[in-house]
MITOR-849285 format. One line per 10 residues: their letters; for each residue x, y, z of N, C-alpha, C. Coordinates in Angstrom, 1 decimal, always signed. Example, Ala and Ser with C-alpha at 12.3 -4.5 7.8 and 13.67 -1.06 7.14 Angstrom:
AS> +13.2 -5.7 +7.8 +12.3 -4.5 +7.8 +13.2 -3.3 +7.8 | +12.8 -2.2 +7.1 +13.7 -1.1 +7.1 +12.9 +0.0 +7.9 $
% end
This chain:
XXXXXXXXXX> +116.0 +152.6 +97.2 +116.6 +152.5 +98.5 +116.6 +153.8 +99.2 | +116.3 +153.9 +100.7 +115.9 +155.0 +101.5 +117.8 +155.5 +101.7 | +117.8 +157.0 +102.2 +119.1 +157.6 +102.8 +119.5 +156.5 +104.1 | +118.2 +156.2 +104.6 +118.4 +155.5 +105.7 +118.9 +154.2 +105.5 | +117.9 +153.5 +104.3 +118.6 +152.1 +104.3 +120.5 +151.8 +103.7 | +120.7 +152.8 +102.7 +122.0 +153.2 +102.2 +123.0 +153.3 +103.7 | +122.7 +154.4 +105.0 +123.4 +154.1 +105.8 +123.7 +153.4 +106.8 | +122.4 +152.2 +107.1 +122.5 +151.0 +107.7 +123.4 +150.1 +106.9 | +123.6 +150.5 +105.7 +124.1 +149.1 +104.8 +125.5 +149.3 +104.9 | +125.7 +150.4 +105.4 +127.5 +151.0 +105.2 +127.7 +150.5 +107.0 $
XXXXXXXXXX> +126.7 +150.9 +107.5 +127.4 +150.3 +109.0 +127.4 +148.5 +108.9 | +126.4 +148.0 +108.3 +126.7 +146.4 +108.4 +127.5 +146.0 +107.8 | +128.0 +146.8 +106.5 +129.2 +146.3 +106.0 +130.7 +146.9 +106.4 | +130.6 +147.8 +107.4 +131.8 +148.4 +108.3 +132.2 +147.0 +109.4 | +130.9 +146.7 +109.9 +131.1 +145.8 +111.1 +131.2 +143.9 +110.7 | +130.9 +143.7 +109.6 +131.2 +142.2 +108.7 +132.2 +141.4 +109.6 | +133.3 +142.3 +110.0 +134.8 +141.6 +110.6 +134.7 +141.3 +111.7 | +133.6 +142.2 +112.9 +133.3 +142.2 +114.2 +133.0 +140.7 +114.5 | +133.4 +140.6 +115.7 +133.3 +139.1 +116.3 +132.0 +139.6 +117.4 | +130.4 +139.0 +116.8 +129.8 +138.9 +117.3 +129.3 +139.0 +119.1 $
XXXXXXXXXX> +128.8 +140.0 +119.5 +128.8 +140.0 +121.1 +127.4 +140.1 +121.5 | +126.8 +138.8 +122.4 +125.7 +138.8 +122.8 +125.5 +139.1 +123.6 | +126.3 +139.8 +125.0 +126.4 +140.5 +126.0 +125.5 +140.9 +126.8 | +124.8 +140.6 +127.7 +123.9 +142.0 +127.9 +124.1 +143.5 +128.3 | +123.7 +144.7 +127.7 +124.2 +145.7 +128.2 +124.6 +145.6 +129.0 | +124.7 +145.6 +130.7 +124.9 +145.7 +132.0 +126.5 +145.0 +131.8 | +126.8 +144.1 +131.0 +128.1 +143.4 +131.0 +128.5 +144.1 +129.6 | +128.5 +144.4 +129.4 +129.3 +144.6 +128.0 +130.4 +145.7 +128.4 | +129.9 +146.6 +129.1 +130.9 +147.8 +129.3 +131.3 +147.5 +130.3 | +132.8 +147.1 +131.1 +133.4 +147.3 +132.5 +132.6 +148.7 +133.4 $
XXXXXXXXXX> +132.6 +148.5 +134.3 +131.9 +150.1 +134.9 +132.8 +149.1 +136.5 | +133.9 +149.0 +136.2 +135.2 +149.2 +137.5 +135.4 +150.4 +138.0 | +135.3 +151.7 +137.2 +136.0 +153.0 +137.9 +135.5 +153.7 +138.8 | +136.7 +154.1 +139.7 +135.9 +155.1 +141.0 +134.3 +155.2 +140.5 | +133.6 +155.2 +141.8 +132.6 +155.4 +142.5 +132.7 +157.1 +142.6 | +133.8 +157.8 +143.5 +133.9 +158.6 +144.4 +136.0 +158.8 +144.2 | +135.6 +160.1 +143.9 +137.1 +160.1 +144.6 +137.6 +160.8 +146.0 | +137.5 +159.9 +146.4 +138.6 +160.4 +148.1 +137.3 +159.9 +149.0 | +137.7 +159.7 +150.0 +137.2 +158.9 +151.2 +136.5 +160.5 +151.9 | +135.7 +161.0 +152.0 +135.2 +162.1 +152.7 +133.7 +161.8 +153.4 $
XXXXXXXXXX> +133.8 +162.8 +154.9 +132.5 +162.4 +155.5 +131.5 +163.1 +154.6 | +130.2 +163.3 +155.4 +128.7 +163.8 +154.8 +129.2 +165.4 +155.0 | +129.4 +165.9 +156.0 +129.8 +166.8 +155.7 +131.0 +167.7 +154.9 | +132.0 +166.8 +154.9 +132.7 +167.1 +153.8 +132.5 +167.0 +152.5 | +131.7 +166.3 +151.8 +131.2 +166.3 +151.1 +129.7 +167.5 +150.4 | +129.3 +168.1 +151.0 +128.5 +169.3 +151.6 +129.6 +170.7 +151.3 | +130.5 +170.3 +151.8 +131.2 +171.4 +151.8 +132.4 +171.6 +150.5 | +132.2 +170.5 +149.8 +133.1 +170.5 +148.2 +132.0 +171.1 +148.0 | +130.5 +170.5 +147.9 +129.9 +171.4 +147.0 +129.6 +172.3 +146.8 | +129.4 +172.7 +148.1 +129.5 +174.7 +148.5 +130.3 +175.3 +147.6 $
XXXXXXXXXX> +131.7 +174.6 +147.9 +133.2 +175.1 +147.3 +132.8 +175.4 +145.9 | +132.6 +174.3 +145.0 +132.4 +174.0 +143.4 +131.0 +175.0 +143.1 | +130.3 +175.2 +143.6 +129.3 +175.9 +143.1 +129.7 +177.7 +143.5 | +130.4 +177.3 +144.2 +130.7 +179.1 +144.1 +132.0 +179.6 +143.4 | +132.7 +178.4 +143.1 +133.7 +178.3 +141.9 +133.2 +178.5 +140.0 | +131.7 +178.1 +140.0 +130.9 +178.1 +138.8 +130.4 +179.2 +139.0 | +130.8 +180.4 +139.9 +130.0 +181.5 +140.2 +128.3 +181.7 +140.2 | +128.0 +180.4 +141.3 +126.5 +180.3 +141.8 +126.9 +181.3 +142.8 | +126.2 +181.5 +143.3 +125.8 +182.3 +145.1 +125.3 +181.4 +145.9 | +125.7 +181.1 +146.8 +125.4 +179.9 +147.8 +125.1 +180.4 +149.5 $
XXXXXXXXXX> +123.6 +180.0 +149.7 +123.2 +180.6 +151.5 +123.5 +178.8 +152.0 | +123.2 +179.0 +153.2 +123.0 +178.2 +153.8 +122.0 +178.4 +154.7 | +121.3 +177.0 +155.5 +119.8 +177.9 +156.4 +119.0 +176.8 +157.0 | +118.7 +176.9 +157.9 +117.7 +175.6 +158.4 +116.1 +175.3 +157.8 | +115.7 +174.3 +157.8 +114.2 +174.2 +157.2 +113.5 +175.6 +157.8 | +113.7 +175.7 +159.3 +112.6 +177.2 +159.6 +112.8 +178.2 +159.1 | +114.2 +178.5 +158.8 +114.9 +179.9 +158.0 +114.7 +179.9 +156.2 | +114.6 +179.1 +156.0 +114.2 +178.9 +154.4 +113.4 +179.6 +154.1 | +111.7 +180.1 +154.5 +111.0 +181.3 +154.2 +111.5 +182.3 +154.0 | +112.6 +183.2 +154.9 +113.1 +184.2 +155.6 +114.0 +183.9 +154.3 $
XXXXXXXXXX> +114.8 +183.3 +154.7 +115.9 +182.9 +153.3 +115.9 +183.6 +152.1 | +114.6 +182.4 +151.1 +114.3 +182.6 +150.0 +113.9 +184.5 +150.1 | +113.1 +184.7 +150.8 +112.2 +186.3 +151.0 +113.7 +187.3 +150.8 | +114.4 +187.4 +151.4 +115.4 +188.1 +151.6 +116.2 +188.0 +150.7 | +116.9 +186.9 +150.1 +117.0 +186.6 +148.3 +116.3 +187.8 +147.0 | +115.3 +187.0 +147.2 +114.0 +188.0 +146.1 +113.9 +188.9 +146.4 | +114.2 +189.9 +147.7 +114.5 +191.0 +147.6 +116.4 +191.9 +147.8 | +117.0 +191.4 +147.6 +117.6 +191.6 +147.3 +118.6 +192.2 +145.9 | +117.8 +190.5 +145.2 +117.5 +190.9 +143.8 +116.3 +191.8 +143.4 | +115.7 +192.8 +144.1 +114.6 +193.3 +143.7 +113.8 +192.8 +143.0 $
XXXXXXXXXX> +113.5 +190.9 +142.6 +112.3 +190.4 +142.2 +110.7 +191.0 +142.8 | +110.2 +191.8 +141.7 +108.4 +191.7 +142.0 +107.5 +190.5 +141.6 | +107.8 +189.7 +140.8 +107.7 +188.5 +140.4 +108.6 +187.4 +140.5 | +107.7 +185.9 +140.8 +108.4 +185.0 +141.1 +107.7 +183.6 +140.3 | +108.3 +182.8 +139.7 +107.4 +181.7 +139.0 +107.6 +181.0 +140.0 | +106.5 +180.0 +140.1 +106.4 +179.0 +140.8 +106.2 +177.6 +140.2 | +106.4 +176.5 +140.6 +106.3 +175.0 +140.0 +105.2 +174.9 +140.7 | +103.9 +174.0 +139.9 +103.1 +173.5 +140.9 +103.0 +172.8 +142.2 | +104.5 +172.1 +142.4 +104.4 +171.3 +143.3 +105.3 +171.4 +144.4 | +105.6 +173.0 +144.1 +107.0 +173.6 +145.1 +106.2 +174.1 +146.6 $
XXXXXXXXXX> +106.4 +173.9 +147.4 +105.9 +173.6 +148.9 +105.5 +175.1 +148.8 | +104.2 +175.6 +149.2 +104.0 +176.8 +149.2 +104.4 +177.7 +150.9 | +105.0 +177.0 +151.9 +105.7 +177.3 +152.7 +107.1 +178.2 +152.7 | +107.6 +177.7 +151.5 +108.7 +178.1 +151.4 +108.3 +179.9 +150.9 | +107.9 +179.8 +150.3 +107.1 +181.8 +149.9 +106.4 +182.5 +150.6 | +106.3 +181.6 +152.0 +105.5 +182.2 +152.5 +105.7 +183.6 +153.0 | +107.2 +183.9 +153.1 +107.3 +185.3 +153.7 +108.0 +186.0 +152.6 | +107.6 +186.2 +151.3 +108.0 +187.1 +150.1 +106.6 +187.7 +149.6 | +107.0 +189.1 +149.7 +106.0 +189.9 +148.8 +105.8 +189.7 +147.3 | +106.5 +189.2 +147.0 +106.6 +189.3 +145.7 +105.6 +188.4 +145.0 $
XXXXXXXXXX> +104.9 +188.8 +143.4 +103.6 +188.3 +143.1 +104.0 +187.1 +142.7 | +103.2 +185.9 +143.0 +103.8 +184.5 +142.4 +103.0 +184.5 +141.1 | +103.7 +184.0 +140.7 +102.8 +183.5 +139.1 +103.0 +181.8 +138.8 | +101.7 +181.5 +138.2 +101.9 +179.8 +138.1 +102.4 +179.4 +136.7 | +103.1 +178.2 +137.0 +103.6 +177.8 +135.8 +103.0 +177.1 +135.1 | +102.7 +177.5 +133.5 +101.5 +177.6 +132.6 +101.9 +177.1 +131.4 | +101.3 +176.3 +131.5 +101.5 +175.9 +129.4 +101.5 +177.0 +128.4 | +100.3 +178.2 +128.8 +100.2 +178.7 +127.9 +101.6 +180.4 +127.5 | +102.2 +179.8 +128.5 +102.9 +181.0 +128.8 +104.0 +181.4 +127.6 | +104.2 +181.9 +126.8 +105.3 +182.3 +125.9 +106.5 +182.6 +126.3 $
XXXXXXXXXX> +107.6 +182.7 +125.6 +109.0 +182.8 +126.2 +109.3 +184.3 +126.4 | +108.6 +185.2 +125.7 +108.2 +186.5 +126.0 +108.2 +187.0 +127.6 | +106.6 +186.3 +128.4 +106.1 +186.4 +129.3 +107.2 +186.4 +130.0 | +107.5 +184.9 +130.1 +108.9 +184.0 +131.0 +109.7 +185.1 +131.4 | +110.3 +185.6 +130.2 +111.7 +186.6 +129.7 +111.3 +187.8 +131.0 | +109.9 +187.6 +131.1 +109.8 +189.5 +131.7 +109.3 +189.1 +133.9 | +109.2 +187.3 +133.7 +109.4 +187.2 +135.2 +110.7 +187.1 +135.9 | +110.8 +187.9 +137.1 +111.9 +188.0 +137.5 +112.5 +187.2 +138.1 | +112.2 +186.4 +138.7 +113.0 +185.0 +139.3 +112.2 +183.8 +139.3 | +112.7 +182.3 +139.2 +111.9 +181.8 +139.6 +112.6 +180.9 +140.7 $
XXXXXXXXXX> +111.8 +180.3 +141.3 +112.3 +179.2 +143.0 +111.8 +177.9 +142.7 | +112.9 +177.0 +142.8 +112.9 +175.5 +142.4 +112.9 +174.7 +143.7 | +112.9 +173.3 +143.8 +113.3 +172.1 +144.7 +114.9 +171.5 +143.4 | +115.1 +170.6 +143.7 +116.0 +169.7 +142.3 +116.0 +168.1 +143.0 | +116.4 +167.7 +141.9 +116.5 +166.0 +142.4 +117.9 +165.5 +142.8 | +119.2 +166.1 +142.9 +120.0 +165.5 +143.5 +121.3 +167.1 +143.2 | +122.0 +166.7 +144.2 +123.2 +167.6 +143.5 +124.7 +167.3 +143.8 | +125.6 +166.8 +143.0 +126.5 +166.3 +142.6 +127.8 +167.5 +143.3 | +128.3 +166.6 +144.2 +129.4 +167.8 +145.2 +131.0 +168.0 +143.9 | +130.9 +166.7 +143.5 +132.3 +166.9 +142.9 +132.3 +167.5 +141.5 $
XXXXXXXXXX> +131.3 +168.1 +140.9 +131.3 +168.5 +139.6 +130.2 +169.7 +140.2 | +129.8 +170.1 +141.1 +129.3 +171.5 +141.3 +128.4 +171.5 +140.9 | +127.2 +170.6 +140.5 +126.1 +170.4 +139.6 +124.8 +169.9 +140.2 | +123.9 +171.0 +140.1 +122.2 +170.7 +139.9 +121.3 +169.8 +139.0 | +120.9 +168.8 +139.3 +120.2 +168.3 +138.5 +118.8 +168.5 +138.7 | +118.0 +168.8 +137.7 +116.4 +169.1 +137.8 +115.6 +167.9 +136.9 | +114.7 +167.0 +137.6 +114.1 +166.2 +136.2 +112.8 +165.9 +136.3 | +112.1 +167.7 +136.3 +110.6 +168.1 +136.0 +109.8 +167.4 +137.1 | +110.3 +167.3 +138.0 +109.0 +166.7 +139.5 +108.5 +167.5 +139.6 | +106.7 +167.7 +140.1 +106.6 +168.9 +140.1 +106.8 +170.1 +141.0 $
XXXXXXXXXX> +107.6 +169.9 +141.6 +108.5 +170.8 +142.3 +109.6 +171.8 +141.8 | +109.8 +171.1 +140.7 +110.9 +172.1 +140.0 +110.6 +172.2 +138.6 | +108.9 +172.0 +137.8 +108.7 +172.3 +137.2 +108.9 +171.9 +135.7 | +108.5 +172.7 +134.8 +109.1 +172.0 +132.8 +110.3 +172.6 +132.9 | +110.9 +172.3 +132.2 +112.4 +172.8 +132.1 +112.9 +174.3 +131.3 | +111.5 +174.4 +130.8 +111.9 +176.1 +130.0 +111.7 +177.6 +131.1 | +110.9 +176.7 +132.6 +110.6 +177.5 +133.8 +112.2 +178.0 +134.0 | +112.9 +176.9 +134.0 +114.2 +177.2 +134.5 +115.9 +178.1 +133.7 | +115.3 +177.6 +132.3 +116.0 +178.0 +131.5 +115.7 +179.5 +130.6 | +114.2 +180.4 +130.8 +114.0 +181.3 +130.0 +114.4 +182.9 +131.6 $
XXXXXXXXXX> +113.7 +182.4 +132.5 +113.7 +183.7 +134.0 +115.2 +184.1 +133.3 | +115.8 +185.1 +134.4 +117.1 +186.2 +134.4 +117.6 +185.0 +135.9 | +116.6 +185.1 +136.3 +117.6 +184.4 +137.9 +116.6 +183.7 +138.5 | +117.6 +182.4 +138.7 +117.0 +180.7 +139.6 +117.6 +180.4 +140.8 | +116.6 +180.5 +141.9 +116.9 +179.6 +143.2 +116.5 +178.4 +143.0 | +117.6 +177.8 +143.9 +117.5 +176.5 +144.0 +117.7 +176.2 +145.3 | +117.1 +175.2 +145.4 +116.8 +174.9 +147.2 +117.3 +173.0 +147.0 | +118.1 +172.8 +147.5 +118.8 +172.0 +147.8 +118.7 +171.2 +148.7 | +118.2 +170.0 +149.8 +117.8 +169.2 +151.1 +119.4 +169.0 +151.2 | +120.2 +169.2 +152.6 +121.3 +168.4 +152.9 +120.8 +167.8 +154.5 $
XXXXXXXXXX> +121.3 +166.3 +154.1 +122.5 +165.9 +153.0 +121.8 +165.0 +152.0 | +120.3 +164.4 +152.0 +119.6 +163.5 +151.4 +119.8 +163.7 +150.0 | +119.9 +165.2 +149.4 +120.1 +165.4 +147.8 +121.1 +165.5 +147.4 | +122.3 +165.2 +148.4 +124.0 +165.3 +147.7 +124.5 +164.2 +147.8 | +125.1 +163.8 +146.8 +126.3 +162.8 +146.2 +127.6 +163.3 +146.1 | +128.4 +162.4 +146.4 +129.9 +162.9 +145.9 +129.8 +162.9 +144.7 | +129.4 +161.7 +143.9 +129.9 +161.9 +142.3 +128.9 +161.5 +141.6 | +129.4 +161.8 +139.9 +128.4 +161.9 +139.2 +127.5 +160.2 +138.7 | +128.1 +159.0 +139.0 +127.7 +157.9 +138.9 +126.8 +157.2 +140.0 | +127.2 +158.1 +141.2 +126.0 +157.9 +142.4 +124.5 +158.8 +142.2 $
XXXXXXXXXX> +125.1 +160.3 +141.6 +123.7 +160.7 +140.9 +122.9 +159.8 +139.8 | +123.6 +159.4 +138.8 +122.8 +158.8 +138.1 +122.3 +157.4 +138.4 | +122.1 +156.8 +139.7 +121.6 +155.6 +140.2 +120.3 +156.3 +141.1 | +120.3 +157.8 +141.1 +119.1 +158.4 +141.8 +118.0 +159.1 +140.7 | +118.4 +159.1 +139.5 +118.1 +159.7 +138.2 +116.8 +158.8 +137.4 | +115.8 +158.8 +137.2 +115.6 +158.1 +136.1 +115.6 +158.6 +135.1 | +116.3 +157.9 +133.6 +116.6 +158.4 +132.6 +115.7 +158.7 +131.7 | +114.4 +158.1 +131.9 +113.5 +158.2 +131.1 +112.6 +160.0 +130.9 | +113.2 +160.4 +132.6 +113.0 +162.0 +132.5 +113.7 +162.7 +131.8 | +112.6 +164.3 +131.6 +113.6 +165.4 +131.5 +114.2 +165.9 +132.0 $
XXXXXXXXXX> +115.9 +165.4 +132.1 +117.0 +166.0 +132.8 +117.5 +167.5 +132.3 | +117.7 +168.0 +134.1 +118.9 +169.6 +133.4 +119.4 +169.1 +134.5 | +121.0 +169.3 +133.7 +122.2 +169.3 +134.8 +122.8 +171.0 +134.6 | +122.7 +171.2 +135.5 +123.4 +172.7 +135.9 +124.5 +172.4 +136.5 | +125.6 +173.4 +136.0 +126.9 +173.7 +136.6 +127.1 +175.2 +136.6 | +126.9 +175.8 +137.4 +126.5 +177.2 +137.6 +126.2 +177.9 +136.5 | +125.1 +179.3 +136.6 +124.7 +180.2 +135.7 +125.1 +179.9 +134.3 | +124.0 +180.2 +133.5 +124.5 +180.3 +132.0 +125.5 +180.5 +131.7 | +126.5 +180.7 +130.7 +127.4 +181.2 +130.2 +128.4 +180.2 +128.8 | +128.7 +181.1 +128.1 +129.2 +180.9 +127.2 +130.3 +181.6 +126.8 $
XXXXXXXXXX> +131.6 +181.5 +125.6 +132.4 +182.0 +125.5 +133.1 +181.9 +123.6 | +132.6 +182.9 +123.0 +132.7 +183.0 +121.2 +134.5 +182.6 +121.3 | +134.6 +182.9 +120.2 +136.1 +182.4 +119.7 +137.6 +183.4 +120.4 | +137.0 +184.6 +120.6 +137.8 +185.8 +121.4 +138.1 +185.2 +123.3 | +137.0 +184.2 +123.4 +137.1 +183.7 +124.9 +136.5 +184.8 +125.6 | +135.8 +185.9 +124.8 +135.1 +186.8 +126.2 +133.6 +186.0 +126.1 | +133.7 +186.3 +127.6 +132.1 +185.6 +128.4 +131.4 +185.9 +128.7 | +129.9 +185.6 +127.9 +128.6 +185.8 +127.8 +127.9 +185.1 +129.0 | +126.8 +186.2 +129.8 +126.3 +185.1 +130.8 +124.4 +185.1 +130.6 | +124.3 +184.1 +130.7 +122.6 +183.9 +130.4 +122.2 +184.2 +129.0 $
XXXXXXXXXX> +123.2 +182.9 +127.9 +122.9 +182.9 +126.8 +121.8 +182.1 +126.6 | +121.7 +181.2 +127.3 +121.3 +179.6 +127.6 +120.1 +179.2 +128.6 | +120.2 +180.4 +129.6 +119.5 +180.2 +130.8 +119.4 +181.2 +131.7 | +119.2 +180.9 +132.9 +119.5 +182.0 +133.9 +121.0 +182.6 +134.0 | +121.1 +184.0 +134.3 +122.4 +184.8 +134.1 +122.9 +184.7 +135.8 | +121.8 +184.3 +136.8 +122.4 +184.3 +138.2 +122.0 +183.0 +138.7 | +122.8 +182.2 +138.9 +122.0 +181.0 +140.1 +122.0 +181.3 +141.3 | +121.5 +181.1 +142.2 +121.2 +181.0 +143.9 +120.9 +179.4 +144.3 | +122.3 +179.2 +145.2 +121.4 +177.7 +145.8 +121.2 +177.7 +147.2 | +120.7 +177.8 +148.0 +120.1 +177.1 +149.5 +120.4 +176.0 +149.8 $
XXXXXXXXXX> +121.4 +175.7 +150.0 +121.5 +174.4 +150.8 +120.9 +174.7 +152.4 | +119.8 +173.7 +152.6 +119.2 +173.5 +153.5 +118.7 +172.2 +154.6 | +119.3 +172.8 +155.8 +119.5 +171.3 +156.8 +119.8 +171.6 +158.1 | +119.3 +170.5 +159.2 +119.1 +171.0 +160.6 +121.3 +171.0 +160.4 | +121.4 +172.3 +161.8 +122.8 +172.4 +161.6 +123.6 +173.3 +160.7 | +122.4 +173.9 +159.9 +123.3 +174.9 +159.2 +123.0 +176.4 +159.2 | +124.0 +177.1 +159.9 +123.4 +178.3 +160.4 +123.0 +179.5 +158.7 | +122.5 +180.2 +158.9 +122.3 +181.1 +157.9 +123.8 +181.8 +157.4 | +123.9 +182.1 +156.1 +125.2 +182.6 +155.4 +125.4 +182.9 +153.7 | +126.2 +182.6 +153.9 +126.5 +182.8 +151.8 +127.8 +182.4 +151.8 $
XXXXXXXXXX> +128.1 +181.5 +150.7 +129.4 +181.3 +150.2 +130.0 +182.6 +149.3 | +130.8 +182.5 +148.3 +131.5 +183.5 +147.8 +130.9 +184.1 +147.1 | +130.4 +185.4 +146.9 +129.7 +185.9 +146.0 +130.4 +186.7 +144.6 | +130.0 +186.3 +143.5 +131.1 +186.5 +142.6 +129.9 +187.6 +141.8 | +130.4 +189.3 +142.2 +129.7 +190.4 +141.4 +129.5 +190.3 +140.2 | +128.4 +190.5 +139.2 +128.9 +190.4 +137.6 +128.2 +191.4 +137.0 | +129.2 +192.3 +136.4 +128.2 +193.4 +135.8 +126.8 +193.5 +134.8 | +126.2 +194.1 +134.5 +125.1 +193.6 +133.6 +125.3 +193.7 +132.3 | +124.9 +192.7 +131.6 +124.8 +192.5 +130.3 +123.3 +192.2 +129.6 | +123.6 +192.9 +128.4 +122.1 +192.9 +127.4 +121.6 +191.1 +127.5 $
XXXXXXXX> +120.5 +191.5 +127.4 +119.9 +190.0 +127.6 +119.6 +189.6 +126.1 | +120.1 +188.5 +125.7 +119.6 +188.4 +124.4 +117.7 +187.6 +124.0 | +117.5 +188.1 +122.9 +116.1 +187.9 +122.9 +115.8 +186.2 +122.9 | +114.6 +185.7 +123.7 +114.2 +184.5 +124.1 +114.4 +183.6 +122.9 | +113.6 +184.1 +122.1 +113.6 +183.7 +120.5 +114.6 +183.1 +120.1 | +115.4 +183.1 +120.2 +117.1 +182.7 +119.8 +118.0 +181.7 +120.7 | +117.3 +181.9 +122.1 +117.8 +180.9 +122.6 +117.4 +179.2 +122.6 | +118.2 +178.5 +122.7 +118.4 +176.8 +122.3 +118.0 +176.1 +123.5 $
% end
């Protein structure tokens, strides 16, 4: 007898007493609770998530479709990116006014390489106002997921209001699960048993989002300074 069949046999004989349920998933679990909490317009909703993402210490512009070139450009230099990864399927309009050398996203690329490009620029598939959260699930607009998780710093370009939800149960009705999901809630970071905090253990050490939509003039929500920390080597990261 396999490790495996030994622990099937302990769960069939844990559940012996259970009163059979033929159920189909969809009924088996109540799914009564909030949808949403609190009655808010489209814009109000827009504007929690501004709030929450600069509360997770993202950096947040705001900008119309025409300003988005200008936008992103003025970003990447900012950050003094000379390098910028690109997704194959990221609108090459949006780069159009950055000096900086694009590089394509490559299979053959090592985490090395990644580690030594300086930013990269995403689209995402929805973003969640009441938990402050990006979701990415590899369209090719935003790429494999290690694009996002190995760079020093990620923009994210955001559609409002078509890619915001209030909550996280209306995201996942726009999700297919069968993708590779990343949910982001601002910049990497981590915190050892002392509670001091590590940033870009995990991923990027700076997020940038663009929320972008007719109506919204150019800006930045709160920008939260962070001094620099050693980057730890790719290799190690999970």
């Amino acid at each position: 007898m396999s490790s495996r069949e030994r622990i099937l046999g302990r769960v069939r004989r844990a559940l012996v007493d259970v009163p059979r349920d033929d159920s189909p998933y969809e009924d088996a679990v109540a799914r009564d609770y909030l949808r949403e909490h609190g009655d808010r317009s489209v814009a109000e909703t827009v504007e929690l998530l501004a709030e929450n993402l600069a509360d997770y210490r993202a950096v947040v512009h705001r900008c119309t479709e025409e300003d988005l070139p200008a936008t992103i450009a003025g970003t990447l230099a900012a950050r003094g990116a000379r390098t910028v990864l690109v997704p194959p399927g990221l609108d090459p309009r949006w780069l159009a006014a950055t000096g900086a050398e694009r590089l394509p996203d490559t299979a053959a690329s090592t985490p090395h390489e990644l580690d030594r490009i300086d930013s990269v620029v995403t689209a995402c598939a929805v973003a969640v106002a009441e938990t402050g959260t990006i979701v990415l699930d590899g369209s090719p607009d935003q790429g494999r997921r290690r694009v996002t998780l190995v760079p020093d710093h990620h923009i994210c370009v955001v559609r409002v209001p078509d890619q915001v939800v209030a909550s996280v149960p209306q995201a996942l009705e726009r999700l297919d699960p069968t993708r590779p999901l990343t949910w982001i809630s601002g910049p990497s970071a981590t915190s050892d048993i002392e509670l001091d905090r590590v940033e870009g253990v995990h991923g990027p050490r700076t997020l940038e989002v663009i929320l972008v939509g007719q109506g919204l003039s150019s800006g930045s929500g709160r920008i939260r300074h962070r001094s620099p920390r050693a980057r730890p080597d790719p290799d190690e990261r999970t």
